[in-house]
MARBAKE-891156 format. One line per field, with one value per atom (N, C-alpha, C): residue number from 1; residue in one letter; x, y, z. Coordinates in steps of 0.02 Angstrom, whole numbers. Each point is the difference from the previous one (the first is absolute). Layout:
BEGIN
k NUM,...
r a,...
east X,...
north Y,...
up Z,...
END
This chain:
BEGIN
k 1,1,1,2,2,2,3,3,3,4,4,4,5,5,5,6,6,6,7,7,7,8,8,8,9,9,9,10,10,10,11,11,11,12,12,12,13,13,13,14,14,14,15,15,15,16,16,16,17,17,17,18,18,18,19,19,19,20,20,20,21,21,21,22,22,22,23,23,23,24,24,24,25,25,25,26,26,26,27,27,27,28,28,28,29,29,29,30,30,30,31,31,31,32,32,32,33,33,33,34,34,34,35,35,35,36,36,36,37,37,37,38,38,38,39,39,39,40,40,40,41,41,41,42,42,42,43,43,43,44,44,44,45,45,45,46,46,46,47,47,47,48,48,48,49,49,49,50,50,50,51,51,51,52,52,52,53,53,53,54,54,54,55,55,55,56,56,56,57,57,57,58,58,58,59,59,59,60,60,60,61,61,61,62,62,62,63,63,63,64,64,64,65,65,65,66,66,66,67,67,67,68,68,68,69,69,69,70,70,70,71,71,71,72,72,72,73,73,73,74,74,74,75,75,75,76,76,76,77,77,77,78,78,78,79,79,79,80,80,80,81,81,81,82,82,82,83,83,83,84,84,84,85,85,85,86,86,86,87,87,87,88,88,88,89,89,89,90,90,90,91,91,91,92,92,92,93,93,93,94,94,94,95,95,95,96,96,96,97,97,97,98,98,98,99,99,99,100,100,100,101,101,101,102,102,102,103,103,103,104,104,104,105,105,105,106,106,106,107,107,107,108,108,108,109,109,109,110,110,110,111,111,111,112,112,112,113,113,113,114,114,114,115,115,115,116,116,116,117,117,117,118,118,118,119,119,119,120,120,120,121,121,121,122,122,122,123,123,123,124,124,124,125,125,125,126,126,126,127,127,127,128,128,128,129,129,129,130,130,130,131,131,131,132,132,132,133,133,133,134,134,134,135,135,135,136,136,136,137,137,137,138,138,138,139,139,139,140,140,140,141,141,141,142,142,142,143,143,143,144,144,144,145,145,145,146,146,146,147,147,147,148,148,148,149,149,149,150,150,150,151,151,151,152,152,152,153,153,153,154,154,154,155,155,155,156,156,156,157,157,157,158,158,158,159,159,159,160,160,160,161,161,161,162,162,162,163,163,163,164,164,164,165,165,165,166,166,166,167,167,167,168,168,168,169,169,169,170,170,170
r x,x,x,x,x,x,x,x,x,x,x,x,x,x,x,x,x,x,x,x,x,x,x,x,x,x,x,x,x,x,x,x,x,x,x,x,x,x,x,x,x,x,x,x,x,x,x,x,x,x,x,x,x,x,x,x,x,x,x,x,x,x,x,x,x,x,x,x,x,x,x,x,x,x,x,x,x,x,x,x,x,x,x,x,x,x,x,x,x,x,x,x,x,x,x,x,x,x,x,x,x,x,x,x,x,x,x,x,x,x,x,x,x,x,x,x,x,x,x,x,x,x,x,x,x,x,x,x,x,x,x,x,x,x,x,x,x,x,x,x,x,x,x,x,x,x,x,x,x,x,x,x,x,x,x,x,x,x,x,x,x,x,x,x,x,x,x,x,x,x,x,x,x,x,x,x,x,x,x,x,x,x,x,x,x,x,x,x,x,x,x,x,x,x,x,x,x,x,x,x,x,x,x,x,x,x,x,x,x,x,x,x,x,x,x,x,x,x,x,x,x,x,x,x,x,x,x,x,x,x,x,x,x,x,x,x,x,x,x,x,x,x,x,x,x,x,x,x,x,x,x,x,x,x,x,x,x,x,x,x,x,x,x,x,x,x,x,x,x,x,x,x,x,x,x,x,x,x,x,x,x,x,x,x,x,x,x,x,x,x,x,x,x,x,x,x,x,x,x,x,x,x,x,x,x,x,x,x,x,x,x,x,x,x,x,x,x,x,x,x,x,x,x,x,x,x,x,x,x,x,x,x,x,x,x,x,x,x,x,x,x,x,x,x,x,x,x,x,x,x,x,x,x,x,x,x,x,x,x,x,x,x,x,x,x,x,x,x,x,x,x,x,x,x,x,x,x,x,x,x,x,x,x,x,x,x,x,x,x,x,x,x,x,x,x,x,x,x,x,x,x,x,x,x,x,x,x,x,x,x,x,x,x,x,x,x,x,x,x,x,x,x,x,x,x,x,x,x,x,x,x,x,x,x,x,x,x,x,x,x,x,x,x,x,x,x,x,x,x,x,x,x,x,x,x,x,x,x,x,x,x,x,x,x,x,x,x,x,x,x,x,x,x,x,x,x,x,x,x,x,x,x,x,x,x,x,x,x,x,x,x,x,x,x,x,x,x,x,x,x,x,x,x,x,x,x,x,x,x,x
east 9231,71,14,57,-5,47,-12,41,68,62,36,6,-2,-23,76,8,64,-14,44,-39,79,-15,59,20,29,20,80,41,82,29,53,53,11,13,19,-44,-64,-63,-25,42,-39,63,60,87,-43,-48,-12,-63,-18,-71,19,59,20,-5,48,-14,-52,-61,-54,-58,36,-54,50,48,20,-32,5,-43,-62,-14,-84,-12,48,-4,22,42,32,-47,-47,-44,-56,-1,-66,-5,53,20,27,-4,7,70,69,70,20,-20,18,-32,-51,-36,33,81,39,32,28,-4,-45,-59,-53,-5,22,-18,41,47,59,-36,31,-40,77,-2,75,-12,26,-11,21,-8,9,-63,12,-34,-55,-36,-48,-76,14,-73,-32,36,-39,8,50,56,8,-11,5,71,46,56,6,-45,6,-7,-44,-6,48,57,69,53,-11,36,-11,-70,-8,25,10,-3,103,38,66,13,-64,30,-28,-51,14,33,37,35,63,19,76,-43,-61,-15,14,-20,6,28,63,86,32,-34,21,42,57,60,1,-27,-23,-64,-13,-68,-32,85,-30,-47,17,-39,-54,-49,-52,-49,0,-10,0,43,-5,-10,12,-19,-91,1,-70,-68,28,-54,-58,29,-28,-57,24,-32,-80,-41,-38,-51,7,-39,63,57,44,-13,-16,-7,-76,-15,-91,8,57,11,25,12,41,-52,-47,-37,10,8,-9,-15,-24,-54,71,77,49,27,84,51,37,35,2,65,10,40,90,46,71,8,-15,27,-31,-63,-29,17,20,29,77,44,51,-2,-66,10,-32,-54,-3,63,23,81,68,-34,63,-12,-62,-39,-27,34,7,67,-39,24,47,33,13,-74,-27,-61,-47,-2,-26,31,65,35,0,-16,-28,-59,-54,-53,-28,47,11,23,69,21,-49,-47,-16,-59,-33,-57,29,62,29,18,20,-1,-47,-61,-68,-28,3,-9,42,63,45,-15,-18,-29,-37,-61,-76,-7,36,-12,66,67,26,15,6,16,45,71,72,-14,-58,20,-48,-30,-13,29,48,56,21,10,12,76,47,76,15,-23,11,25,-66,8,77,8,55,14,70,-7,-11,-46,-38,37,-3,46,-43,44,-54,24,-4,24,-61,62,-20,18,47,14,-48,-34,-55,23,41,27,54,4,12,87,24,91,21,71,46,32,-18,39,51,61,46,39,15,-12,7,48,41,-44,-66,-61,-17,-11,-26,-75,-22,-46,-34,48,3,-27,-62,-19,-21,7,-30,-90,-5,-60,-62,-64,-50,-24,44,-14,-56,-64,-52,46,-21,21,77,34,70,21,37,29,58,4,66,40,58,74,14,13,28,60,15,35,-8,-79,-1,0,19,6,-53,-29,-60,8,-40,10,-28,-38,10,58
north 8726,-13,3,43,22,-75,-36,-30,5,-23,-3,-34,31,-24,-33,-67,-28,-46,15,-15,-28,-57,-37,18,58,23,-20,70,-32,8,-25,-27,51,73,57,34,-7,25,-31,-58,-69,17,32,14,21,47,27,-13,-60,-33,-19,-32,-2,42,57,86,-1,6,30,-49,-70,-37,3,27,11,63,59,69,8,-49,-17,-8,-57,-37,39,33,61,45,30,49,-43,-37,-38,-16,-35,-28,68,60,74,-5,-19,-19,91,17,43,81,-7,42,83,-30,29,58,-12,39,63,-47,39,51,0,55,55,-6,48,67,27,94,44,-19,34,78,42,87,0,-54,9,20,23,39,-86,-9,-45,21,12,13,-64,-43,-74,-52,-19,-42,20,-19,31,-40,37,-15,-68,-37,-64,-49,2,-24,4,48,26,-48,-8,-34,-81,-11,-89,-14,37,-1,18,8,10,-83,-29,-74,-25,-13,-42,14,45,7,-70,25,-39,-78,-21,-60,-31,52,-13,4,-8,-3,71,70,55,19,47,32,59,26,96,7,62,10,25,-4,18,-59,-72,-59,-6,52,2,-21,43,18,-67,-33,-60,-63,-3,-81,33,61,4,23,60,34,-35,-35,-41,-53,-28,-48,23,38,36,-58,-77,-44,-28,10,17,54,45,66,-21,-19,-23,-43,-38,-66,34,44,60,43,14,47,66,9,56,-19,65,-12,3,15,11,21,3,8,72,38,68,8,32,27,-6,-20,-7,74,72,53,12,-30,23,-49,-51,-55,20,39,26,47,51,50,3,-68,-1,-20,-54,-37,51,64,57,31,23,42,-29,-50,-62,53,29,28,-74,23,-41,-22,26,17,-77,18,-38,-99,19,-58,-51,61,-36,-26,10,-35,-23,-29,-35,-74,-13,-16,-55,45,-22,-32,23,-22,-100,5,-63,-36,17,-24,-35,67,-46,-62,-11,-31,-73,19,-56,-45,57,-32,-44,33,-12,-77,-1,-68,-40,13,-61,-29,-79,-52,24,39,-17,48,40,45,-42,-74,-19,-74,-11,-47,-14,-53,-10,6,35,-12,-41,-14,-36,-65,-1,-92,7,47,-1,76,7,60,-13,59,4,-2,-30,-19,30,41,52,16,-60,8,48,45,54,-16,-51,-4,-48,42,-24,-15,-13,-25,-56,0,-78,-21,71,14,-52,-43,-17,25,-60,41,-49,42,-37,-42,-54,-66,16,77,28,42,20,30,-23,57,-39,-27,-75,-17,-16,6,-20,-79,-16,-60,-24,-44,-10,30,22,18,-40,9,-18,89,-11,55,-50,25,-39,20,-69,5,-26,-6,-11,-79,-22,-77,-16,-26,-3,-30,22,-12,-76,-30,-94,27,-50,28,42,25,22,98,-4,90,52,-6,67,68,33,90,15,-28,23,-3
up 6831,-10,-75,-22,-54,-34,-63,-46,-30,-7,-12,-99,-47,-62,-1,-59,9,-82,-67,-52,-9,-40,-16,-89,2,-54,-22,-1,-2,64,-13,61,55,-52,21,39,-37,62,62,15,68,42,-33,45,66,9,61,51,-19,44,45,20,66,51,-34,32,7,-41,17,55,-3,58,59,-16,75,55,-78,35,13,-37,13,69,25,62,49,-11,59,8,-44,6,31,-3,31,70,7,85,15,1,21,27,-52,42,-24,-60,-18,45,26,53,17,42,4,-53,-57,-31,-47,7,-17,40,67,30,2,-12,-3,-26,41,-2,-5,-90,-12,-38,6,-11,-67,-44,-91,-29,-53,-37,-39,-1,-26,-47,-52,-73,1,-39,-2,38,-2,68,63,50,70,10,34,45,20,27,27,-84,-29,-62,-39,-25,-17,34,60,39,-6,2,-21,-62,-51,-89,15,42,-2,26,56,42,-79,-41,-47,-54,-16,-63,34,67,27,-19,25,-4,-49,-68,-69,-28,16,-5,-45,24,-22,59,-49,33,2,-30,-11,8,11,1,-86,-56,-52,-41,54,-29,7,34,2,-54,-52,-76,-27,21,-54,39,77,32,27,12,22,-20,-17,-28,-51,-45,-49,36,44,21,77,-43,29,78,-37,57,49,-12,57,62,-40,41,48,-48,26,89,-12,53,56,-22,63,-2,6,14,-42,-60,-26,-67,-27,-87,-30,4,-23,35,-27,43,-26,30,-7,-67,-14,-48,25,-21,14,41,-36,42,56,23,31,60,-18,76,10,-38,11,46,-19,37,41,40,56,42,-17,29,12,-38,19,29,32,43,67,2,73,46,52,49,88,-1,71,39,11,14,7,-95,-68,5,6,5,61,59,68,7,-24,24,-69,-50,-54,14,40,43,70,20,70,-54,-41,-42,-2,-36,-12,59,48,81,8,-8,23,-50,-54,-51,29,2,31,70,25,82,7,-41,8,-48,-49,-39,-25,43,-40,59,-5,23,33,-22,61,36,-3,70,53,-20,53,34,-41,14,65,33,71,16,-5,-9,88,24,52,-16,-51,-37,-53,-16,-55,-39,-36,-27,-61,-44,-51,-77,-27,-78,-33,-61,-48,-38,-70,-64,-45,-4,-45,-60,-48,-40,-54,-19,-50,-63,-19,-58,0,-80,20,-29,41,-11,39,-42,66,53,54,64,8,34,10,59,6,16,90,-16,84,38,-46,46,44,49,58,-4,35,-20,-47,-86,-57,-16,-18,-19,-62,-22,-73,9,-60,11,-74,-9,-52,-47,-51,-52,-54,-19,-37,-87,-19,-81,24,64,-21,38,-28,26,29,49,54,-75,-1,-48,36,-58,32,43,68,34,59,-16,71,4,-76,7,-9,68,-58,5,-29,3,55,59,62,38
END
């Protein structure tokens, strides 16, 4: 089992250890399996198609919006790439121009890849809705909601303190 190196240098270089013990862990418990297998008709030198494709799910992880953020949230960080299974992560044009050369095809069993991923390991697809229907806050941050939401409750944001009175930012 290969090591995960983790050196307590600056702030800027530890931003992505999370990421990377998460991919560690996904590659390990085989959640990621599915995509690996994808048998997509792109052109692949160093990067294979499925690898292009894991290195597009962690740029989004790693709070990139283009694929021109490659270059600067990834590439650099070579024991990132390591935690995901590769010696490095591919070049900005080269994950573009797999993502443009994604046929219907490409996008379908891209798709069912994430199905199965979904099926096979999360909790709500095995939820009993008999017992009740399923609540599923997607809102990971720590914005106000407003008071007329449905199901709107005060909520626990860490670092923050209910306002005297009763008001908090949940």
């Amino acid at each position: 089992m290969a090591h995960i190196e983790i050196g307590l240098t600056s702030k800027s270089s530890m931003a992505h250890v999370p990421l990377a013990v998460f991919g560690y862990a996904l590659r390990h418990a085989e959640v990621l399996q599915p995509l690996q297998q994808l048998d997509l008709p792109i052109k692949a030198i160093t990067h294979t198609a499925s690898e292009k494709i894991m290195e597009a799910l962690v740029l989004i992880l790693a709070g990139g919006r283009a694929t021109s953020q490659v270059e600067l949230l990834l590439r650099p960080n070579r024991l990132l790439a390591r935690a995901w299974g590769q010696d490095e992560f591919a070049q900005q044009s080269t994950l573009a121009d797999t993502l443009d050369a994604m046929t219907p095809e490409s996008v379908n069993q891209l798709r069912t890849a994430f199905e199965t991923m979904v099926r096979d390991w999360s909790a709500c697809s095995r939820h009993d809705f008999r017992r009740g229907g399923l609540m599923v806050d997607d809102d990971l941050t720590g914005l106000p909601a407003a008071r007329q939401a449905e199901g709107s409750t005060k909520g626990y944001f860490v670092g923050e303190k209910t306002q005297p009175g009763g008001k908090s930012r949940g």
